[in-house]
Backbone as CSV, one residue per row, in Angstrom:
resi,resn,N_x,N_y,N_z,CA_x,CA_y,CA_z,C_x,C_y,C_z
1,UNK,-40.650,10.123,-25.976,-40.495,8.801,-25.420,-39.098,8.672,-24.827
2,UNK,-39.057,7.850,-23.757,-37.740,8.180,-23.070,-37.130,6.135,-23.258
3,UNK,-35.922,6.465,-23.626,-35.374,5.299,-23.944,-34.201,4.714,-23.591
4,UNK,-33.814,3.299,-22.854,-32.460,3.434,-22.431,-32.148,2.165,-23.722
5,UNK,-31.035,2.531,-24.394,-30.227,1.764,-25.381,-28.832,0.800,-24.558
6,UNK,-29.016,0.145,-24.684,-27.991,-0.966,-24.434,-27.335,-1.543,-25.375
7,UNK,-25.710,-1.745,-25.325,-24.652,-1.953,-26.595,-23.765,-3.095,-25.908
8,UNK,-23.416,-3.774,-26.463,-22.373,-4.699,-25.988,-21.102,-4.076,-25.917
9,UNK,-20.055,-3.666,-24.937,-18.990,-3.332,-24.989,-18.033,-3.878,-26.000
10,UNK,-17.048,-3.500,-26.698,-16.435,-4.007,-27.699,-14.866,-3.873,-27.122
11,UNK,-13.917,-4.661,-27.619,-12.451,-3.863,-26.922,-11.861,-3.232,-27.780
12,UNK,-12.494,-1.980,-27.694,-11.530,-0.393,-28.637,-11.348,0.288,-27.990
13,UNK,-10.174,1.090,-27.911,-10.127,2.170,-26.933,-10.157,2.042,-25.532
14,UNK,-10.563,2.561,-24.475,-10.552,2.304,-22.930,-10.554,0.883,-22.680
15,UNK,-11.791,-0.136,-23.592,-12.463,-1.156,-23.059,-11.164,-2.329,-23.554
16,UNK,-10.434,-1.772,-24.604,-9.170,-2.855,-24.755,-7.953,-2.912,-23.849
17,UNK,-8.025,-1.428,-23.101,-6.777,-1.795,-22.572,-7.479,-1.979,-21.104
18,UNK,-8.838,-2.465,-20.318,-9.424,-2.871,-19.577,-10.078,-4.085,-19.630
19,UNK,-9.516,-5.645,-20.238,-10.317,-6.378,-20.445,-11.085,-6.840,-19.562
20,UNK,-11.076,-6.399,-18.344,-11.947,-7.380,-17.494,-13.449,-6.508,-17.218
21,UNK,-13.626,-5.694,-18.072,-14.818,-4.967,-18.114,-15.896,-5.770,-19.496
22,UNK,-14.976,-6.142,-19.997,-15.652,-7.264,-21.037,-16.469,-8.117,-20.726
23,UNK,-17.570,-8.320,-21.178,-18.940,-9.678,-20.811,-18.096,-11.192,-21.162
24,UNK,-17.586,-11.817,-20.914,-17.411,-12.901,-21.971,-18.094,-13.814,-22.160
25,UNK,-19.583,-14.383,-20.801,-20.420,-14.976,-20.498,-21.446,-14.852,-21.374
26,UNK,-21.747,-15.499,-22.767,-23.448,-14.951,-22.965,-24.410,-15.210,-22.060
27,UNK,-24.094,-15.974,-20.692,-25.437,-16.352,-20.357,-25.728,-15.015,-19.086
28,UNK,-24.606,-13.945,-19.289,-24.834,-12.825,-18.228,-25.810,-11.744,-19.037
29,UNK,-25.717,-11.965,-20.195,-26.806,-11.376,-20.912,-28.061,-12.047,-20.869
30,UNK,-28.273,-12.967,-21.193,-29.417,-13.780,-20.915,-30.183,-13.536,-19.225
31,UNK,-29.078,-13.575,-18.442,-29.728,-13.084,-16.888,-30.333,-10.906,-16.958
32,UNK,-29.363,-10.317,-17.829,-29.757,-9.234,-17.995,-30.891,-8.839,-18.569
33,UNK,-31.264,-9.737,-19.544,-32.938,-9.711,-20.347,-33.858,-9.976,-19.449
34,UNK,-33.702,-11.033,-18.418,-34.516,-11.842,-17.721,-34.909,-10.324,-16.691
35,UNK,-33.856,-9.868,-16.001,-33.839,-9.080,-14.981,-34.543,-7.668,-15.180
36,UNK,-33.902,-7.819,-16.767,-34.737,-5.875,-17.264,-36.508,-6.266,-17.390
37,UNK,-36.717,-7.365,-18.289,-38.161,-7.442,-17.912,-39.048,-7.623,-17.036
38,UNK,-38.482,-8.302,-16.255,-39.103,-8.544,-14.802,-39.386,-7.095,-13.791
39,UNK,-38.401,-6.106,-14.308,-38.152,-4.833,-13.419,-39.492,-3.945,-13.825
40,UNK,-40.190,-4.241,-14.758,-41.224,-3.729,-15.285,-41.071,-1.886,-15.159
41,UNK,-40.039,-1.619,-15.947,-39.655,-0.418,-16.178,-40.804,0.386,-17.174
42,UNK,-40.767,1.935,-16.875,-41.863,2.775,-17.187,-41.291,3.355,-19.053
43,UNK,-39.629,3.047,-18.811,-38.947,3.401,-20.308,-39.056,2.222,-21.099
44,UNK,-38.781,2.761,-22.664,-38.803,1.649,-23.314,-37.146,1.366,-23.465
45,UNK,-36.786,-0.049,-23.148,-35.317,-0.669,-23.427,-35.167,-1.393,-24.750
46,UNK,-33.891,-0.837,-25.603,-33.699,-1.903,-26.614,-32.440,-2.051,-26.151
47,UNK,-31.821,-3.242,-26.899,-30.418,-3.708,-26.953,-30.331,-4.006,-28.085
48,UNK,-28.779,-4.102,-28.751,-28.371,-3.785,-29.803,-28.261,-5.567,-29.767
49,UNK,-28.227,-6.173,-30.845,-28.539,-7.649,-31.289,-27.433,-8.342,-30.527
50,UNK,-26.346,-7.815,-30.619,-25.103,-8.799,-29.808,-25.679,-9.644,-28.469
51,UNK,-27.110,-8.109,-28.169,-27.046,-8.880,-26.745,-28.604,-9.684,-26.586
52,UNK,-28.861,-9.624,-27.804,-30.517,-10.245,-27.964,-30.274,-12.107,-27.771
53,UNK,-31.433,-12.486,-27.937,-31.600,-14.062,-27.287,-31.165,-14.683,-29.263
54,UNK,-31.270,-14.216,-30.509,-30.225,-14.654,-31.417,-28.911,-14.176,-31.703
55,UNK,-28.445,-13.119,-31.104,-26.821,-12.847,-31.216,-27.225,-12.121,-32.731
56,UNK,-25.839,-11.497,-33.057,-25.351,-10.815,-34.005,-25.660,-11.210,-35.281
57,UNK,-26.079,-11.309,-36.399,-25.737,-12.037,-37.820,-24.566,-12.017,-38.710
58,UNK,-24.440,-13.410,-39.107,-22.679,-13.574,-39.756,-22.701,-12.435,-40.995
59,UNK,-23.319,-11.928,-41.336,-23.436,-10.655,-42.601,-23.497,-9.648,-42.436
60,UNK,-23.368,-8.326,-42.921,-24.532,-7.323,-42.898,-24.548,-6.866,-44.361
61,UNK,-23.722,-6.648,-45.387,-23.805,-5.870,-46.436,-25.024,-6.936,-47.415
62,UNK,-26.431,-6.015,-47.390,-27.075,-6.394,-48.296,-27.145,-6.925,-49.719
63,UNK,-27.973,-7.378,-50.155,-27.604,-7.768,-51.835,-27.830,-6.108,-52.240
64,UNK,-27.008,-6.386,-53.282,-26.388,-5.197,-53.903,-25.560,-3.709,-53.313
65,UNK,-25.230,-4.514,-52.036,-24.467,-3.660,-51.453,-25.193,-2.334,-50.545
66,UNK,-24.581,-1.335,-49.837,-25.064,-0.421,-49.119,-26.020,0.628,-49.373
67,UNK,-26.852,1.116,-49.452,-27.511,1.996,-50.107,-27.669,3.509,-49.238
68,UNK,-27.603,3.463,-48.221,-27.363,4.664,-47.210,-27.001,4.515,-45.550
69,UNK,-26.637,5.228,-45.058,-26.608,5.420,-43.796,-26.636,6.223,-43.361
70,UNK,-27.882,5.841,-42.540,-28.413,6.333,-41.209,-27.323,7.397,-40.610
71,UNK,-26.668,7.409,-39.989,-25.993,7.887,-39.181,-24.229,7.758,-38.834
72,UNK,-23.235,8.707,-38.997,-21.976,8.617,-38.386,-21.495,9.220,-37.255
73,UNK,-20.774,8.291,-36.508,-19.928,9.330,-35.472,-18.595,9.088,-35.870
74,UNK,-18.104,10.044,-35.233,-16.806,10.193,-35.234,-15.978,10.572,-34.004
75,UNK,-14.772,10.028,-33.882,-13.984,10.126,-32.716,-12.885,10.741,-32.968
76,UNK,-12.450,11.749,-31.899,-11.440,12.196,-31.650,-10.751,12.663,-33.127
77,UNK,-10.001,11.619,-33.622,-9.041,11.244,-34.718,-9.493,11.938,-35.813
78,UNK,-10.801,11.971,-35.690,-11.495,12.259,-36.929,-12.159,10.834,-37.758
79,UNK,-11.490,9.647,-36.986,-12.192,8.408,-37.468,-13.665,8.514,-37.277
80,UNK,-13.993,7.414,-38.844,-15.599,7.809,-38.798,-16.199,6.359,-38.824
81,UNK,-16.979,5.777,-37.774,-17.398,4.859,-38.019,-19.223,5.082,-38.370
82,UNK,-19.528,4.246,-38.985,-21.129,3.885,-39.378,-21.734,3.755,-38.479
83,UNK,-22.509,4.218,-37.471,-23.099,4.137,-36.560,-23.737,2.569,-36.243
84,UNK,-24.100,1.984,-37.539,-25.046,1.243,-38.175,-24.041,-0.283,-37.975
85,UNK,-22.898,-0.314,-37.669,-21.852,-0.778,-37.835,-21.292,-1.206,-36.634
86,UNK,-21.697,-2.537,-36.026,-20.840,-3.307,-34.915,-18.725,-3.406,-34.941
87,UNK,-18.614,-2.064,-34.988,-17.050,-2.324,-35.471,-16.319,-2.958,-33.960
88,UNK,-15.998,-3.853,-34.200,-15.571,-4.855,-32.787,-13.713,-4.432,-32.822
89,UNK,-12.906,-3.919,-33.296,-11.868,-3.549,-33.460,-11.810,-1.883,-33.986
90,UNK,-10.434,-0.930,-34.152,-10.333,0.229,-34.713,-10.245,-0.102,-36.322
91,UNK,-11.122,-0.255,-36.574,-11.000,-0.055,-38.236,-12.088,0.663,-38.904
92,UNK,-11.839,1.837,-39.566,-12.275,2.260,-40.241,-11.857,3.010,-41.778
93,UNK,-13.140,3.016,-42.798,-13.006,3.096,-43.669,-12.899,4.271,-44.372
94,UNK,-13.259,5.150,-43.253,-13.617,6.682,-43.925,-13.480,7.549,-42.353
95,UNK,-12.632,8.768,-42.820,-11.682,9.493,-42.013,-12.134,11.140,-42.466
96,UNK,-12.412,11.533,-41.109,-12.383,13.092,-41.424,-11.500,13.935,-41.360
97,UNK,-11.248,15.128,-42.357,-9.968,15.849,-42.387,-10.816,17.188,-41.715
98,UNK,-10.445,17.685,-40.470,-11.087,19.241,-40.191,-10.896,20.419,-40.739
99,UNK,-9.737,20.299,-41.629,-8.661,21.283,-41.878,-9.266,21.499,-43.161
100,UNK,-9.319,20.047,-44.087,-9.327,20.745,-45.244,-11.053,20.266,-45.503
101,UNK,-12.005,20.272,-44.352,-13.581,19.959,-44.401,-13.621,19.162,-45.282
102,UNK,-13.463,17.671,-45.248,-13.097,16.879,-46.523,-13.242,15.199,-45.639
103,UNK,-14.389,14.549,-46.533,-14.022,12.810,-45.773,-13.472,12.050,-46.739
104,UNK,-11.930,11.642,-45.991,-11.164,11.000,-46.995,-11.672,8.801,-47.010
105,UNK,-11.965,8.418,-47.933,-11.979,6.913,-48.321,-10.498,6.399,-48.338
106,UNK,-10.413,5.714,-47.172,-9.215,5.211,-46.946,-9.477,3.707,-46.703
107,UNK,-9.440,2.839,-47.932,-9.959,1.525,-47.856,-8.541,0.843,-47.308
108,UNK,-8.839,-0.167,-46.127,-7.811,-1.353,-46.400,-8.183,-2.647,-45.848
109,UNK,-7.541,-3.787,-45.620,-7.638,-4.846,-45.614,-8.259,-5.514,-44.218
110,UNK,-8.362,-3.997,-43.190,-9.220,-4.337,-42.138,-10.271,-3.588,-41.618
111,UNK,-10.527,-2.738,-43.220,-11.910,-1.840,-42.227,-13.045,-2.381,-42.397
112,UNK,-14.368,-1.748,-42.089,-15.375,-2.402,-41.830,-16.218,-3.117,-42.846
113,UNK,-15.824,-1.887,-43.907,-16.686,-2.748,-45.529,-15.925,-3.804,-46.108
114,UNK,-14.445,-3.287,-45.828,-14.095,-4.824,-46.521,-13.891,-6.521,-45.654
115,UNK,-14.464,-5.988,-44.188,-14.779,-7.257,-43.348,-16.193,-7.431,-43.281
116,UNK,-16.721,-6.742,-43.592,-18.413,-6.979,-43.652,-18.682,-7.127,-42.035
117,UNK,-18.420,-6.349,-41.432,-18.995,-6.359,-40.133,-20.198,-6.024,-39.884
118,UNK,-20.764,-6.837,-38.828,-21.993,-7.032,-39.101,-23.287,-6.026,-38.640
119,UNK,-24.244,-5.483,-39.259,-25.023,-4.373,-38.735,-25.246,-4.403,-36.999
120,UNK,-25.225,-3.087,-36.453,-25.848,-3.073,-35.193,-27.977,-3.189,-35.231
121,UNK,-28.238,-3.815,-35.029,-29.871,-4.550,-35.253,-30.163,-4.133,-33.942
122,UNK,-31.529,-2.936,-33.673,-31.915,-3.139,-31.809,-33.309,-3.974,-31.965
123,UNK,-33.163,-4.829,-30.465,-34.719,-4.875,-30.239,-34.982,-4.782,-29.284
124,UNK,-36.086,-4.572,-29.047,-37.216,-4.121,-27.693,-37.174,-5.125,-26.699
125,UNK,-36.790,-5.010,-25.872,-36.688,-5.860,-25.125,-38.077,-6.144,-24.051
């Protein structure tokens, strides 16, 4: 199945020191839903919730807390974010060492678990 994924740009990296590549309009998303369905495309499109017709949710860490994840990437640095994880700033909680093959827990006062940032959610548009 062939799929195009759509993400809301966040300002980390390139997109912070470019703000005018930033959406700030929700209603340019709202014209983008309108426009992708109408195009009656042969792929299936999701978008990640930021850009759905309810927006993001003020939570994500479940009752009783995390139980797995899906998926990590990692950048450059060796920073590791949760795939699963709308991180809207550089914060992360867990860091890869190449050297010594080792992921170090480096908690602090602005990474993602201890802001509860909120899951990336797709839907079908």
């Amino acid at each position: 199945m062939e799929q195009l994924k759509l993400h809301c740009l966040r300002p980390v990296g390139n997109a912070a020191a470019h703000p005018e590549l930033l959406i700030t309009k929700s209603t340019a998303y709202t014209r983008l839903r309108g426009r992708l369905d109408a195009a009656d495309l042969e792929i299936e499109v999701i978008v990640d919730e930021d850009l759905s017709e309810d927006g993001a949710p003020d939570t994500c860490v479940p009752d009783g807390g995390p139980v797995e994840i899906d998926r990590i990437e990692a950048d450059p640095r060796g920073a590791l974010t949760m795939s699963c994880k709308a991180v809207g700033k550089d914060s992360h909680a867990f860091w890869y060492d190449k050297l010594a093959d080792h992921i170090d827990h480096r908690p602090s006062p602005t990474d993602e678990l201890t802001l509860a940032v909120p899951d990336v959610v797709y839907a079908r548009v």
